[in-house]
N, CA, C and O atoms as a MOPAC input file, in Angstrom:
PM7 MOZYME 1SCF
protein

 N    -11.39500 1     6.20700 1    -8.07200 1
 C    -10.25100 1     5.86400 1    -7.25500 1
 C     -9.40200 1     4.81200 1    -7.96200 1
 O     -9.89900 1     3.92300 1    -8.65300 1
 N     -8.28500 1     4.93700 1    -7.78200 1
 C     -7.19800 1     4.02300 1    -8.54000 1
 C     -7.17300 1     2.41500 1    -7.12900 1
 O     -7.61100 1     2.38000 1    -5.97900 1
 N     -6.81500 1     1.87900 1    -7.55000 1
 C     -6.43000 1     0.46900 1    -6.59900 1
 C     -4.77700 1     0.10000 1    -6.81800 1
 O     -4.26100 1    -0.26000 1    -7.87600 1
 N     -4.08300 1     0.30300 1    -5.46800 1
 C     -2.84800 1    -0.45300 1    -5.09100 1
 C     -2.40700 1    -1.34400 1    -4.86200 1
 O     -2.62100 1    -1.43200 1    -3.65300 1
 N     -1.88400 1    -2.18300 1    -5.14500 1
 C     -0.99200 1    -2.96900 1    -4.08100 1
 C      0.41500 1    -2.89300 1    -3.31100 1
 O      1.43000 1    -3.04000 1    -3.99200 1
 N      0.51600 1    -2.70400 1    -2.12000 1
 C      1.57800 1    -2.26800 1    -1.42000 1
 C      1.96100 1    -3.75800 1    -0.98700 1
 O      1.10300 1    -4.50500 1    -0.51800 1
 N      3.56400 1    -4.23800 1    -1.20000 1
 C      4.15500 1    -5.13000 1    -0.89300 1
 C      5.15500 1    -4.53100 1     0.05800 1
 O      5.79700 1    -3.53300 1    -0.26800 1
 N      5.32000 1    -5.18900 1     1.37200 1
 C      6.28000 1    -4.12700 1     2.30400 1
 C      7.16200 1    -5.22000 1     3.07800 1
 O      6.58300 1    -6.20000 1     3.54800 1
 N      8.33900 1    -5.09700 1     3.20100 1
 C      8.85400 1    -5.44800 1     4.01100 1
 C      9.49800 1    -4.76000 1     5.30300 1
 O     10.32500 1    -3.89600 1     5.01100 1
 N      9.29200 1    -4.96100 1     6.67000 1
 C      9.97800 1    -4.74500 1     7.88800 1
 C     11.70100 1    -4.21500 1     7.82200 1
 O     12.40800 1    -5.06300 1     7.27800 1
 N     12.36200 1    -3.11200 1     8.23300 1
 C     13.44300 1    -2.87800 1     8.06800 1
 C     13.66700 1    -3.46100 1     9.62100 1
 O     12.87100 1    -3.93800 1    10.43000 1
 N     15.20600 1    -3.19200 1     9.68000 1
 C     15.48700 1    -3.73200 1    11.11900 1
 C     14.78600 1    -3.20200 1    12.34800 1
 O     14.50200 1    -3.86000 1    13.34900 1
 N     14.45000 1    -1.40700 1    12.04800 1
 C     13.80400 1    -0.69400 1    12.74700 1
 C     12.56200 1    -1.13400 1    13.30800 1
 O     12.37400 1    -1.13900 1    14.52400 1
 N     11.49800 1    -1.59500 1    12.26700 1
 C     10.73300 1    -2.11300 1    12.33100 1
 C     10.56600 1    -3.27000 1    12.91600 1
 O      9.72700 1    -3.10400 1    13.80100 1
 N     11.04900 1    -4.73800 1    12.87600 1
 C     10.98500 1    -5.76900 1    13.26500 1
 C     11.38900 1    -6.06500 1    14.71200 1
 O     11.22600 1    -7.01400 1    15.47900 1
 N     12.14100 1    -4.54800 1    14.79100 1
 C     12.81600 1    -4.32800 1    16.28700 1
 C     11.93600 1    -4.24000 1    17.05100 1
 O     11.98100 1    -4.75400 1    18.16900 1
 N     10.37600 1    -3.17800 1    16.34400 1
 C      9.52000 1    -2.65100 1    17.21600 1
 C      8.30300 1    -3.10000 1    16.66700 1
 O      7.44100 1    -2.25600 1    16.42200 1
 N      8.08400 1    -4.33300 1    16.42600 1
 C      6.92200 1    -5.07400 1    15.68000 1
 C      5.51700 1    -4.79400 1    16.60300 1
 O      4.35700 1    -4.62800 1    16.22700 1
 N      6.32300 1    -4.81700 1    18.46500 1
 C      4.94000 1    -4.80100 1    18.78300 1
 C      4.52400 1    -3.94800 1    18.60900 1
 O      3.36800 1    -3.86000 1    19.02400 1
 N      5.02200 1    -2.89200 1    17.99900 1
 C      4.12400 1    -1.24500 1    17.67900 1
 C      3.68200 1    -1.18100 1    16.07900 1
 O      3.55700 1    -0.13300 1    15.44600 1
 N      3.47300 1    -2.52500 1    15.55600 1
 C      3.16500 1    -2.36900 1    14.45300 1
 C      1.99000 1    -2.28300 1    14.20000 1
 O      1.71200 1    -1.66200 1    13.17400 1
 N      0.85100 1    -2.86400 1    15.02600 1
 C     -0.69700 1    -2.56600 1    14.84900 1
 C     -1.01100 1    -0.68600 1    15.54900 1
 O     -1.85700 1     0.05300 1    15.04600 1
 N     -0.35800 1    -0.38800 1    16.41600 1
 C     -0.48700 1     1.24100 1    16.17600 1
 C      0.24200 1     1.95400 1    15.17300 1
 O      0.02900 1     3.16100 1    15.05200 1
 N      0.81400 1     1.55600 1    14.66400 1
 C      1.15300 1     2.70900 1    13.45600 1
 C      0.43200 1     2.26700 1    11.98400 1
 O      0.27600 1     3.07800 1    11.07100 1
 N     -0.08500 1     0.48200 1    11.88800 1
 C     -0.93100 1     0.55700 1    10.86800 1
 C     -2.21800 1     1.59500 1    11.25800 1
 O     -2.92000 1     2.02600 1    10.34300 1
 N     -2.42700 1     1.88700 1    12.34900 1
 C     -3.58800 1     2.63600 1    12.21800 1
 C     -3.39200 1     4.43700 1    11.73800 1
 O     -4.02900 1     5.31400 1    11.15400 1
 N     -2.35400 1     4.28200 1    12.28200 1
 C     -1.35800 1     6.19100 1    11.90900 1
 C     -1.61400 1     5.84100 1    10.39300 1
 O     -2.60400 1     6.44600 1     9.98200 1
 N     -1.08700 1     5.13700 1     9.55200 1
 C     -1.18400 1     4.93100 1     8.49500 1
 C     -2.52600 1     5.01400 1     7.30000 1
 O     -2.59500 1     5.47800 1     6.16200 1
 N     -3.50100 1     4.32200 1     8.19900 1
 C     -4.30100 1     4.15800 1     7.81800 1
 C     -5.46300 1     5.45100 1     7.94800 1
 O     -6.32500 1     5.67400 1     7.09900 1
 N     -5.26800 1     6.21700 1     9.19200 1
 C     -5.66800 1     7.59100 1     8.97000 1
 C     -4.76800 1     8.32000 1     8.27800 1
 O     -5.41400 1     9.13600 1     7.62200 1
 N     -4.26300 1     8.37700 1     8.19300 1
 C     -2.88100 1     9.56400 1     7.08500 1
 C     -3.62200 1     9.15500 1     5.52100 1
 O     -3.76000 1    10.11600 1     4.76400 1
 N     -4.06300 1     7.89400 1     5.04800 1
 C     -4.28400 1     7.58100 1     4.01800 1
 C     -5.70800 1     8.08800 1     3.79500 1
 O     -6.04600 1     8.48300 1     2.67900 1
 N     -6.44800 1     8.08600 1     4.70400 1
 C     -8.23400 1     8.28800 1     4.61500 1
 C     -8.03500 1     9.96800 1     4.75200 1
 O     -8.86300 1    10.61600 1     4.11200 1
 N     -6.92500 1    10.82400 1     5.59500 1
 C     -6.65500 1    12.51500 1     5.16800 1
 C     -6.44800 1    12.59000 1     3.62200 1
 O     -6.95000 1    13.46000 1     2.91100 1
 N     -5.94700 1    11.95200 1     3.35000 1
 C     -4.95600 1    12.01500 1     1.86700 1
 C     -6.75900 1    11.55800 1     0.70400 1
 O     -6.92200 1    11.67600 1    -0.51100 1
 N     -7.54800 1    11.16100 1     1.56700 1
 C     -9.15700 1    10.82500 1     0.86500 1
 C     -8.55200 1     9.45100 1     0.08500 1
 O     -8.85500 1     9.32900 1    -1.10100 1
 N     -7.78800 1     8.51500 1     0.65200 1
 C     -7.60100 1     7.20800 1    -0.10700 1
 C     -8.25800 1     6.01900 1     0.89900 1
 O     -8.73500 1     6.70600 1     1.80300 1
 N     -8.48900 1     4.87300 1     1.17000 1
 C     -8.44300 1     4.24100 1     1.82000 1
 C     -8.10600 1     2.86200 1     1.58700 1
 O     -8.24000 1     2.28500 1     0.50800 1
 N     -7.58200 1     2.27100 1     2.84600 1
 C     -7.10900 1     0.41400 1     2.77500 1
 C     -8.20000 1    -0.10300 1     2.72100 1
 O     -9.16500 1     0.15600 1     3.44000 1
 N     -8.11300 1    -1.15200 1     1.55700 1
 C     -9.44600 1    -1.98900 1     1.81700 1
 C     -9.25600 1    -3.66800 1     1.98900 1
 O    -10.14400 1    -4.51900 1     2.04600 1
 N     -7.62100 1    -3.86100 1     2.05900 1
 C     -7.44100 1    -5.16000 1     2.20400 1
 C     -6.15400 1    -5.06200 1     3.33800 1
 O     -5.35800 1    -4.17400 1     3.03500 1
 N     -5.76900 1    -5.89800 1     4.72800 1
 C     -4.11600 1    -5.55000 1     4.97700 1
 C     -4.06200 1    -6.98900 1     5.50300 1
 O     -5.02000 1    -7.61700 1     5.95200 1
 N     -2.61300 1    -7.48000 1     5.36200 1
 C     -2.31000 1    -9.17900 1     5.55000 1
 C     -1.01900 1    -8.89000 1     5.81500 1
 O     -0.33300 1    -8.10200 1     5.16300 1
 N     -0.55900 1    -9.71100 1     7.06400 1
 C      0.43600 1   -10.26000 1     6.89100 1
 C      0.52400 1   -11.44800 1     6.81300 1
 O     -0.14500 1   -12.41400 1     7.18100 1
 N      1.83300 1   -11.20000 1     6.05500 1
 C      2.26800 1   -12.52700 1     4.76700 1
 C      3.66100 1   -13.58000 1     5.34700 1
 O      4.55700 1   -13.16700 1     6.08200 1
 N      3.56900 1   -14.77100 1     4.89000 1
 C      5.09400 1   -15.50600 1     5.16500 1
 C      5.38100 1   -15.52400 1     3.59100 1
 O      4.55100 1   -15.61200 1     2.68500 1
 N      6.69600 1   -15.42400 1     3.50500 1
 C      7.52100 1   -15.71400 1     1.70000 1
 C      8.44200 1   -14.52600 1     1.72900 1
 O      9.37600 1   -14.20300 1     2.46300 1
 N      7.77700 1   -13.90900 1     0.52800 1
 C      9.06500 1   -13.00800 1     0.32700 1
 C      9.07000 1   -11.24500 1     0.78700 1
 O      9.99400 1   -10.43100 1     0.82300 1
 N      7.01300 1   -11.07200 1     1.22300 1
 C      7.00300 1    -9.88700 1     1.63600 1
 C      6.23500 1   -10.29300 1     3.27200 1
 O      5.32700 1   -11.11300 1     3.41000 1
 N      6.71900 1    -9.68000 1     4.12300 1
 C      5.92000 1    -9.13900 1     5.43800 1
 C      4.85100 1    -9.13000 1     5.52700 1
 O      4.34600 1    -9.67500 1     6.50900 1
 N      4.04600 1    -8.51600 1     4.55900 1
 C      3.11500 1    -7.08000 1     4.57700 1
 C      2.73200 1    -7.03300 1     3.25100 1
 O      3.60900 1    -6.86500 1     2.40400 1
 N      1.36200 1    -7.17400 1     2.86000 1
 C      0.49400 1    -6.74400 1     1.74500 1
 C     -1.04200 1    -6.55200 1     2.23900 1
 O     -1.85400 1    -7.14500 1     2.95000 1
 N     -0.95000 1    -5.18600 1     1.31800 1
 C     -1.92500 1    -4.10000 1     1.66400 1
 C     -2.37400 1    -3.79500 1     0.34300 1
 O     -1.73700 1    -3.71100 1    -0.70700 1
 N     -4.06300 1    -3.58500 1     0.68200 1
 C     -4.41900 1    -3.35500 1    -1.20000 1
 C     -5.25300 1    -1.75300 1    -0.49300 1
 O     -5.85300 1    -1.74600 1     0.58200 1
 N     -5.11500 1    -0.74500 1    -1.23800 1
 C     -5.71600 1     0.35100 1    -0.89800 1
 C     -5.90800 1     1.20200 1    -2.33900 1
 O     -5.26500 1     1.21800 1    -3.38900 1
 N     -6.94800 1     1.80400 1    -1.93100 1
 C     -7.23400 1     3.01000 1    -3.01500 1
 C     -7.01200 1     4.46300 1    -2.95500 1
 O     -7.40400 1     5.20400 1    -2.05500 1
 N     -6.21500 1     4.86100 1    -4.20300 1
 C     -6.05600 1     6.29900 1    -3.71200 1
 C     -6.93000 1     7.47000 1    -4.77200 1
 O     -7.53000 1     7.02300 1    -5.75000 1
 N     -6.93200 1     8.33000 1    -4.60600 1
 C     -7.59500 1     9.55800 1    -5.58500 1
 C     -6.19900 1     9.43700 1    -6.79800 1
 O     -6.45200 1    10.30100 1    -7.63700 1
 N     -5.55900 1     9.09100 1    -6.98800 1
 C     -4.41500 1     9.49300 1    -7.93200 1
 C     -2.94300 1     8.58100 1    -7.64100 1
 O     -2.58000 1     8.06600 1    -6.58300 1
 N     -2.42200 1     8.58500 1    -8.65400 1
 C     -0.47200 1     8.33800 1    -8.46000 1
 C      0.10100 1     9.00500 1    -7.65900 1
 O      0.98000 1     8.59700 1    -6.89900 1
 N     -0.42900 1    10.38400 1    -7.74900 1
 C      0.56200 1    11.25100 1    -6.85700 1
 C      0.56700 1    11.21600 1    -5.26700 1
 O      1.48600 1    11.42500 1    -4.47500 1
 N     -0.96200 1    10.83200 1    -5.03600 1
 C     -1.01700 1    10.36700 1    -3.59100 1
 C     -0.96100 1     9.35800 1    -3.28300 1
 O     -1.16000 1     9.02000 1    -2.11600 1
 N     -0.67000 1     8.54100 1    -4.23500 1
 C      0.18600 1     6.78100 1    -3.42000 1
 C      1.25000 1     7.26700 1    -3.15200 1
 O      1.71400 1     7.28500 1    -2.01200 1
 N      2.01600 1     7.91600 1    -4.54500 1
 C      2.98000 1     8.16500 1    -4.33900 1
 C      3.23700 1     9.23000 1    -2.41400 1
 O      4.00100 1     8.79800 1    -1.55100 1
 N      2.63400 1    10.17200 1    -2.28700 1
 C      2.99700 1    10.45600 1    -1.08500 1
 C      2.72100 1     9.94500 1    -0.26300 1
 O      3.39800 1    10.19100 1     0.73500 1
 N      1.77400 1     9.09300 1    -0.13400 1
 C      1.40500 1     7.90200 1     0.79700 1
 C      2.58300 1     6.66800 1     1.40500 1
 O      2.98000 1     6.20600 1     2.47500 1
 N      2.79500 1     6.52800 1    -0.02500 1
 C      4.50200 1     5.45600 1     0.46700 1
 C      5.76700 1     5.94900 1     0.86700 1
 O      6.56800 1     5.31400 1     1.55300 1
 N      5.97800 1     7.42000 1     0.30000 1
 C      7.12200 1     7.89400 1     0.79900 1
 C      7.43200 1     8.43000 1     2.14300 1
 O      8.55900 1     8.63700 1     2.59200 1
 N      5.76200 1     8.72500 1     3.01100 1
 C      5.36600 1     8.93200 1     4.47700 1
 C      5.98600 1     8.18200 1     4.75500 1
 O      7.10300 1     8.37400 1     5.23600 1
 N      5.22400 1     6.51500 1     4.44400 1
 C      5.77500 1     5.13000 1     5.33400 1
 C      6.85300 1     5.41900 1     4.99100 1
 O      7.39600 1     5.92000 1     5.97600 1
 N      7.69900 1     5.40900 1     3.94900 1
 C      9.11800 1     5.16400 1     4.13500 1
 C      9.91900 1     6.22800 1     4.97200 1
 O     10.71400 1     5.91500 1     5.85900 1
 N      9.76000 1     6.93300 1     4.76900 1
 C     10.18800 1     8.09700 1     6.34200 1
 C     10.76800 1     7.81800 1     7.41300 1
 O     11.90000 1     8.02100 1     7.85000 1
 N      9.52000 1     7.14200 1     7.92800 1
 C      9.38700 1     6.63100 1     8.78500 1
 C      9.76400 1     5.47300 1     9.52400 1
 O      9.41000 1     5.03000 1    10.61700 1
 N     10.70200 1     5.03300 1     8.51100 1
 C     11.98200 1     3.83000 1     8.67900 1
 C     11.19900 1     3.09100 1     9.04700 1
 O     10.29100 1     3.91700 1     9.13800 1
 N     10.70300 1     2.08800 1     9.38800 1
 C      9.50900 1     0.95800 1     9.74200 1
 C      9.56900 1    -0.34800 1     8.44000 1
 O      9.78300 1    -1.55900 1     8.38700 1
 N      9.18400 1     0.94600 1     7.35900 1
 C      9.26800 1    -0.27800 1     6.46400 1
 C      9.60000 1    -0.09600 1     5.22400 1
 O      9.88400 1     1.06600 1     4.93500 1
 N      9.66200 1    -0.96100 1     4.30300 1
 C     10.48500 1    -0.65500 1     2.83400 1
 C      9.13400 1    -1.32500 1     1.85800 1
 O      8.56500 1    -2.40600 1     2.00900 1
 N      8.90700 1    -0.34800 1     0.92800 1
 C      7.88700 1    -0.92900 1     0.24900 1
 C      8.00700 1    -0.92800 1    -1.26200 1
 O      8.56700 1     0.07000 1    -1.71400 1
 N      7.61700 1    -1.79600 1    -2.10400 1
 C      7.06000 1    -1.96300 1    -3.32700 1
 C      5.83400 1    -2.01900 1    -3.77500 1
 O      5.21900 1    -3.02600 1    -3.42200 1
 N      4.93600 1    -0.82800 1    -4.83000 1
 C      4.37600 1    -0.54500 1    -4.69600 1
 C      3.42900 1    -0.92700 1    -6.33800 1
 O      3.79900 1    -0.86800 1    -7.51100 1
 N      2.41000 1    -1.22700 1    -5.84700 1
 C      1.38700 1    -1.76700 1    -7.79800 1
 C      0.58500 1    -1.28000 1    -8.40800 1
 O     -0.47400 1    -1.83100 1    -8.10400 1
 N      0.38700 1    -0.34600 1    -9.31500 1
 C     -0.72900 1    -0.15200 1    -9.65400 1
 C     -1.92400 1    -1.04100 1   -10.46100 1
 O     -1.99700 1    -1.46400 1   -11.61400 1
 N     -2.85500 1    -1.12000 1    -9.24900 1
 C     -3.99900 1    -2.00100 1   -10.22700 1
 C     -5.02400 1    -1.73200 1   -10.65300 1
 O     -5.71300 1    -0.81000 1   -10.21600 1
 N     -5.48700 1    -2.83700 1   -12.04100 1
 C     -6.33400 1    -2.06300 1   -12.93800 1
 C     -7.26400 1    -3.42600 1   -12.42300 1
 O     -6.69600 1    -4.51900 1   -12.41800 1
 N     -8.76700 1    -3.33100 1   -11.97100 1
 C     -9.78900 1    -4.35000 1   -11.65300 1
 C    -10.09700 1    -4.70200 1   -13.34900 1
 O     -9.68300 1    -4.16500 1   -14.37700 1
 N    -11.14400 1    -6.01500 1   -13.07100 1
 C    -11.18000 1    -6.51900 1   -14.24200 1
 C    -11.94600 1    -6.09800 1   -15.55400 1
 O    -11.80200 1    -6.37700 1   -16.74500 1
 N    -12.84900 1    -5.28200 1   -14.81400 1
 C    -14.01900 1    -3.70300 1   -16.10400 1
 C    -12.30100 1    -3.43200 1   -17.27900 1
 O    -11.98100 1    -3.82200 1   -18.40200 1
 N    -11.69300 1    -2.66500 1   -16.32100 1
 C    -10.34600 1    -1.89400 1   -17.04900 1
 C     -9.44500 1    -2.89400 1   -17.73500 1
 O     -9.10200 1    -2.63400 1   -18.88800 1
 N     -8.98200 1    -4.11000 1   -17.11300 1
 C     -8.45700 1    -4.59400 1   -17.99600 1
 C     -9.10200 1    -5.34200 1   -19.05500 1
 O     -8.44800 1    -5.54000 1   -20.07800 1
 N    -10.33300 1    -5.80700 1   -18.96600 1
 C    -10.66200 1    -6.29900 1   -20.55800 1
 C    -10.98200 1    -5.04000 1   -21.45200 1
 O    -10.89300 1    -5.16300 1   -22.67300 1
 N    -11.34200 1    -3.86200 1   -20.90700 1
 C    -11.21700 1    -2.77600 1   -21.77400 1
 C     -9.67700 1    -2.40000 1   -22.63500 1
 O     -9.70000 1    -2.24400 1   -23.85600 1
 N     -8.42300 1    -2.28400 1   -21.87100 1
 C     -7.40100 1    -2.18800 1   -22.13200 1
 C     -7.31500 1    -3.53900 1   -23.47500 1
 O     -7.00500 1    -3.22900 1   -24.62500 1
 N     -7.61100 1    -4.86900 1   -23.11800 1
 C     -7.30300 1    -5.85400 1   -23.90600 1
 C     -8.16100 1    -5.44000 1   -25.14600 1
 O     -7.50700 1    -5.31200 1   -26.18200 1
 N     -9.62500 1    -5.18600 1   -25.23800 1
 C    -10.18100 1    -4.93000 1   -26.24800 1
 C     -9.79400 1    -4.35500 1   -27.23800 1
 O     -9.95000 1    -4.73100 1   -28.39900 1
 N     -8.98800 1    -2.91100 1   -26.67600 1
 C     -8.61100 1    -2.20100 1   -27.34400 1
 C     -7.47400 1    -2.38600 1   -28.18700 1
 O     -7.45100 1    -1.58300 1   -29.11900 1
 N     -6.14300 1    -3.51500 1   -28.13700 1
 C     -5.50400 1    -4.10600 1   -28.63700 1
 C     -6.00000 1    -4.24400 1   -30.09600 1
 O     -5.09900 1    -4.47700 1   -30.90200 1
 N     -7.25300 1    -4.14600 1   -30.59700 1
 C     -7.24700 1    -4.75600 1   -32.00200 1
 C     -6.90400 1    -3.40500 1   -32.91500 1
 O     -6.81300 1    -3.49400 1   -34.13900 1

């Protein structure tokens, strides 16, 4: 499984209807476990994002359809990370020589 980080911010839509924001993290969060990915971290944040979420997916292509759901869905606007845990990146660095 690959590891994400989803940085999201609230559109107006969203912030309009915040109190429906713990039921649709859960829509979300089953749509992601269909898709065979799952959240394994979710926070909301004060600064510059709302919303950070660390989840794992089978692939790029299903983050990728994973975020473009949420965005659909006008709620929220996201920026999205691919992360490498620390096994992969000292491998990546090793390989530098």
């Amino acid at each position: 499984m690959t590891t994400y980080i989803m940085l999201a911010n609230w559109t107006d839509q969203g912030i309009q209807h915040v109190k429906d924001s713990p039921r649709r993290l859960d829509l979300a969060k089953k749509a992601l476990k269909d898709m065979d990915g799952e959240f394994k971290s979710f926070f909301l944040t004060m600064g510059d994002y709302d919303i950070v979420a660390v989840y794992e997916a089978p692939d790029d292509a299903v983050a990728a359809r994973f975020n473009l759901q949420l965005g659909m869905l006008g709620n929220i606007r996201t920026h999205t990370l691919k992360a490498f845990p620390e096994t992969a990146y000292r491998e990546i660095i090793k390989s530098l020589d």
